[in-house]
MMTF fields as JSON, N, C-alpha, C and O atoms, coordinates in Angstrom:
{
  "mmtfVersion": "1.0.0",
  "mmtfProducer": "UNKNOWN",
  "numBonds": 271,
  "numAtoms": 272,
  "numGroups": 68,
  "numChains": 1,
  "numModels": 1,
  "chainsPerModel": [1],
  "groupsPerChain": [68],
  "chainIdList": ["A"],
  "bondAtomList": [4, 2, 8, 6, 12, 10, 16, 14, 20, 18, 24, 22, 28, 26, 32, 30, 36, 34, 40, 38, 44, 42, 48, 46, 52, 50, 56, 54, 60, 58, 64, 62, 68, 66, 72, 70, 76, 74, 80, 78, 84, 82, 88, 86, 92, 90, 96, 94, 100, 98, 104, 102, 108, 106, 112, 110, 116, 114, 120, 118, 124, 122, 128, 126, 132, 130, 136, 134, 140, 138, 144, 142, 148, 146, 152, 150, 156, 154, 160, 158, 164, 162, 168, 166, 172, 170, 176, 174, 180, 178, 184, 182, 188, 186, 192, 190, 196, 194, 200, 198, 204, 202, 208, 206, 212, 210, 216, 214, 220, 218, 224, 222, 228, 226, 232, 230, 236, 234, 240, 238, 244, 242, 248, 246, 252, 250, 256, 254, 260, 258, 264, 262, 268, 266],
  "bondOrderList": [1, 1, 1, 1, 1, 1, 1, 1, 1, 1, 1, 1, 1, 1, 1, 1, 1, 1, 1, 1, 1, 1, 1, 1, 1, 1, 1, 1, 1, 1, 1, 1, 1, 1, 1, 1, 1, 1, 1, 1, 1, 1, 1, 1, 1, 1, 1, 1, 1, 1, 1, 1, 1, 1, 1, 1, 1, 1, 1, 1, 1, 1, 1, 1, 1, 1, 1],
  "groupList": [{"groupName": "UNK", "atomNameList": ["N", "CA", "C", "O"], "elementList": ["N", "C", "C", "O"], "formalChargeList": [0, 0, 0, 0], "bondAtomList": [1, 0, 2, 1, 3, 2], "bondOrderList": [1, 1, 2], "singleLetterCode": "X", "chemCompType": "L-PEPTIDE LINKING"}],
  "groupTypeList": [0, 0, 0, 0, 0, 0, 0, 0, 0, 0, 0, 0, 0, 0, 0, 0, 0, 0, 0, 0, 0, 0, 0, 0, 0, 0, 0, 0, 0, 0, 0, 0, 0, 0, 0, 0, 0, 0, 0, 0, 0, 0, 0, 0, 0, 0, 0, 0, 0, 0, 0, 0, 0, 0, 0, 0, 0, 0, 0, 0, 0, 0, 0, 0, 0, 0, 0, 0],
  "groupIdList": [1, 2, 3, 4, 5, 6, 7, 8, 9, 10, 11, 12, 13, 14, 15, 16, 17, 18, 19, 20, 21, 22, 23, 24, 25, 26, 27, 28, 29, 30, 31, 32, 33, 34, 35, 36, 37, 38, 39, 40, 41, 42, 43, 44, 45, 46, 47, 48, 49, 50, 51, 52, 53, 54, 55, 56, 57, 58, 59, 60, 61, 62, 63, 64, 65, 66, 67, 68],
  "secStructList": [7, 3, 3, 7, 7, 1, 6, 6, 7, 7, 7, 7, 7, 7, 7, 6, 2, 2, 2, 2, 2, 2, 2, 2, 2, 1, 1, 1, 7, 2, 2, 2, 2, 2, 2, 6, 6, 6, 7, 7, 2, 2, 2, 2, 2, 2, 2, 2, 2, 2, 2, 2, 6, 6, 6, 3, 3, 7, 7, 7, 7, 5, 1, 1, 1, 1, 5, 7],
  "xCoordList": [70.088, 68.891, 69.301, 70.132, 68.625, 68.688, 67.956, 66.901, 68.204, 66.771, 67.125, 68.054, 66.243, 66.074, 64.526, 63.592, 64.237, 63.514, 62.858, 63.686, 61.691, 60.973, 60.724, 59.893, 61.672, 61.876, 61.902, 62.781, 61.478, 61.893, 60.776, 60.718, 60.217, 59.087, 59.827, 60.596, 59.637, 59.938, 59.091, 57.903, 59.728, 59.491, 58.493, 58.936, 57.417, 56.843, 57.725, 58.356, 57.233, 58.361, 57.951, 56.786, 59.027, 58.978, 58.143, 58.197, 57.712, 56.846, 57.576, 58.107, 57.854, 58.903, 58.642, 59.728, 58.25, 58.286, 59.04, 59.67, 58.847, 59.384, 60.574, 61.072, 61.083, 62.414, 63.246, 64.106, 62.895, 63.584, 64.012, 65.164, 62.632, 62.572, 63.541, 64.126, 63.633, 64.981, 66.425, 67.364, 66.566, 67.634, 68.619, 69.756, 67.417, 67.706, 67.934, 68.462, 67.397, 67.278, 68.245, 68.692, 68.987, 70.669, 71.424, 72.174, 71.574, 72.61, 72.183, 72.944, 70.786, 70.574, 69.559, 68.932, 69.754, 68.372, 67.293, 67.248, 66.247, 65.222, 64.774, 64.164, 65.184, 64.247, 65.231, 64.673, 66.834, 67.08, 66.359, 66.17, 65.513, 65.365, 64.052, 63.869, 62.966, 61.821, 62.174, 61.717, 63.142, 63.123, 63.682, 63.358, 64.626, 64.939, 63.517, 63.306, 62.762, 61.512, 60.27, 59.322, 60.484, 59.597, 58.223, 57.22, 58.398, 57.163, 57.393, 58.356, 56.365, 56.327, 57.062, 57.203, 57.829, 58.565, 57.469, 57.855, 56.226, 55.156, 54.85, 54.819, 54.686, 54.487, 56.029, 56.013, 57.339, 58.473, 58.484, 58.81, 58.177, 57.82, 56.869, 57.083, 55.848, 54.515, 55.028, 54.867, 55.874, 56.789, 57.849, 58.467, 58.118, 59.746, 58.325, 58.203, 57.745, 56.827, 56.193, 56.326, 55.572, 55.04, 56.424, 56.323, 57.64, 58.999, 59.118, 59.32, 59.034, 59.581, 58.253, 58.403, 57.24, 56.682, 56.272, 55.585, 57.095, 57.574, 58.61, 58.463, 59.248, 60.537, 61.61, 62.561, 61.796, 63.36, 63.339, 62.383, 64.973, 65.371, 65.961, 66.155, 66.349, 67.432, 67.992, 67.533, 69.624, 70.688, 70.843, 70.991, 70.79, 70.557, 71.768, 72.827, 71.919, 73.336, 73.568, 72.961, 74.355, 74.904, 75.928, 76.732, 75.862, 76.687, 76.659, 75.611, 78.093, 77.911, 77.715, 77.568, 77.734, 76.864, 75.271, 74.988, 74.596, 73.465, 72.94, 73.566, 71.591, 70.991, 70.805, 70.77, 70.654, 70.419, 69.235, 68.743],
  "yCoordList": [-5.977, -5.173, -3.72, -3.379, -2.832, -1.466, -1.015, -1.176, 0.028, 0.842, 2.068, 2.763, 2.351, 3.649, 4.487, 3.791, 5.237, 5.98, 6.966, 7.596, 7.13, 8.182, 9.591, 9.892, 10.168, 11.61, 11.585, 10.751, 11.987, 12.116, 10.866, 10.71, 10.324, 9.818, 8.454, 7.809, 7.975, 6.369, 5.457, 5.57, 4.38, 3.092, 2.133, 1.709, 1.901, 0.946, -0.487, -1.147, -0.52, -1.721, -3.262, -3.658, -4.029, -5.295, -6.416, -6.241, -7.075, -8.105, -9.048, -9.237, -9.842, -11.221, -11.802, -11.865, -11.962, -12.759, -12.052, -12.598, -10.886, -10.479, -9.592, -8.878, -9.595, -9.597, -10.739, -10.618, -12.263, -13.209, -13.404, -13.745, -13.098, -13.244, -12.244, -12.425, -11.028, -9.892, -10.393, -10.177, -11.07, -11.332, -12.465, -12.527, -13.351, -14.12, -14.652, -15.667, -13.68, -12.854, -12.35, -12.35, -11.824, -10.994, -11.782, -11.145, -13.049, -14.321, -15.694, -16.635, -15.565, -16.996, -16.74, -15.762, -17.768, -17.338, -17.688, -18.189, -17.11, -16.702, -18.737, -19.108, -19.53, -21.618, -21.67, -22.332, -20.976, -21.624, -21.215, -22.003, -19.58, -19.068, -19.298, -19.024, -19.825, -20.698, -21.879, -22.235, -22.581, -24.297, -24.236, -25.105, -23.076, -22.834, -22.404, -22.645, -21.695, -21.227, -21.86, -21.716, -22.846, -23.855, -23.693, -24.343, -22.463, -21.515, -22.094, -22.822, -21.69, -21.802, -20.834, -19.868, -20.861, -19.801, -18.655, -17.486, -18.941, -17.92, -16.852, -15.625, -17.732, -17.085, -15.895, -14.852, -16.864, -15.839, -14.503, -13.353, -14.839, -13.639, -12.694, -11.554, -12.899, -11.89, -10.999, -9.778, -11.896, -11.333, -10.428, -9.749, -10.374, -9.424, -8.868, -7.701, -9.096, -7.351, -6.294, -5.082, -7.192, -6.158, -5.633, -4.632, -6.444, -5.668, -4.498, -3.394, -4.543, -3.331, -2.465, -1.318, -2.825, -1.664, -0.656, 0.344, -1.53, -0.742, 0.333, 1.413, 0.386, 1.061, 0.459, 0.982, -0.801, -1.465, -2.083, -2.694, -1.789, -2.481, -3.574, -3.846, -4.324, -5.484, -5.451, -5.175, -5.956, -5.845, -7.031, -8.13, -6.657, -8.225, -9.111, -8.5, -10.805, -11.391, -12.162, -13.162, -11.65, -12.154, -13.352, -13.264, -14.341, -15.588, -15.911, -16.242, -15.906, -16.72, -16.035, -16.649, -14.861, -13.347, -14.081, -14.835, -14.131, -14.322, -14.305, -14.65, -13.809, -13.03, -14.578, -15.437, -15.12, -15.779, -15.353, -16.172],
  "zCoordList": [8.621, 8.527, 8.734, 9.575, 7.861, 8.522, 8.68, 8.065, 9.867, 10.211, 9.742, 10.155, 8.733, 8.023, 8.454, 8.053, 8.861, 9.288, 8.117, 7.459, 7.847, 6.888, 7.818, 8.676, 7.31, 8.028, 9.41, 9.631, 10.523, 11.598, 12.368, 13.588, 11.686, 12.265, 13.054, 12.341, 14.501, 14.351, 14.352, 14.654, 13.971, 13.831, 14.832, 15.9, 14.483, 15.476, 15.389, 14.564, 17.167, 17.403, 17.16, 17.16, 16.963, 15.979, 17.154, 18.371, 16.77, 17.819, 17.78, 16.685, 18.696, 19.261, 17.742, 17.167, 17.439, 16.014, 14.803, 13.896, 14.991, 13.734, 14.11, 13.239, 15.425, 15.786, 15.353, 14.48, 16.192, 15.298, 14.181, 13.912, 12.989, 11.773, 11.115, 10.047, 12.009, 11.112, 11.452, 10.685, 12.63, 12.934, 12.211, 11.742, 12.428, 11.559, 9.837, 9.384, 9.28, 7.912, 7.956, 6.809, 8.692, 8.228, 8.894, 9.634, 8.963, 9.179, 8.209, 7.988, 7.696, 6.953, 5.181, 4.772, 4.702, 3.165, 4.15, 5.274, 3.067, 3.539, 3.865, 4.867, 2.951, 3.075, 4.564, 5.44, 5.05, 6.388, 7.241, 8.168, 7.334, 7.926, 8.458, 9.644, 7.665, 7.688, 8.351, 9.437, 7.554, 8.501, 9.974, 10.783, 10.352, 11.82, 12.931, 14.12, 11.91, 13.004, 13.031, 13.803, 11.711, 11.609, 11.106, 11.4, 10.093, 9.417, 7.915, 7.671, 6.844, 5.602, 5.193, 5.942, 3.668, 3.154, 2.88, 2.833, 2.713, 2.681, 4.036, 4.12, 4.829, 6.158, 6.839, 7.492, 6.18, 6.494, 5.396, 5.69, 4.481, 3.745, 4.076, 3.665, 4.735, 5.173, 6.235, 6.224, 7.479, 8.449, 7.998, 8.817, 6.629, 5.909, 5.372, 5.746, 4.983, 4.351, 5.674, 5.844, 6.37, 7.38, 8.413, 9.122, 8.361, 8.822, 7.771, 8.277, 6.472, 6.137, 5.947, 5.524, 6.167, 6.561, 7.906, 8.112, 8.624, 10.082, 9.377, 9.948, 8.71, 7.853, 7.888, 7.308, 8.564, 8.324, 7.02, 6.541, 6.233, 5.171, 5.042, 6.227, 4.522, 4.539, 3.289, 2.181, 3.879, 2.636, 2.121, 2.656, 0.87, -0.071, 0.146, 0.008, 0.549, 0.667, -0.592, -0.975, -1.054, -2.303, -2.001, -1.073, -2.736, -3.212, -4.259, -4.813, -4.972, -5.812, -7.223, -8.279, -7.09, -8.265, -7.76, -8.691, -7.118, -6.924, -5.473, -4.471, -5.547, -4.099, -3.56, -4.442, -1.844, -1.372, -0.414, 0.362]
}
């Protein structure tokens, strides 16, 4: 994950949930990262949108020539 900042402004901070969910997002795909926390692939996705609209990014993990 990176934390990129929009100009000098910071970042509101991540809620126990969507700390996990980043952490775990930059070690697993998004179906391990659901079946470890025991959420829908829908619900881990809502958690990665409202993360990057705190301003953190995430770096895409490639395998394979293809995003995971």
């Amino acid at each position: 994950m990176k934390d990129e900042a929009k100009g000098n402004k910071q970042h509101k901070p991540l809620t126990q949930t969507q700390e996990k969910v980043a952490q775990l997002l930059s070690k697993y795909s998004a179906e391990e990262t659901a079946n470890k926390l025991g959420i829908t692939l829908s619900s881990l996705y809502g958690h990665k949108t409202n993360i990057e609209k705190k301003g953190y990014m995430f770096k895409p993990i490639w395998e394979d020539k293809r995003v995971i």
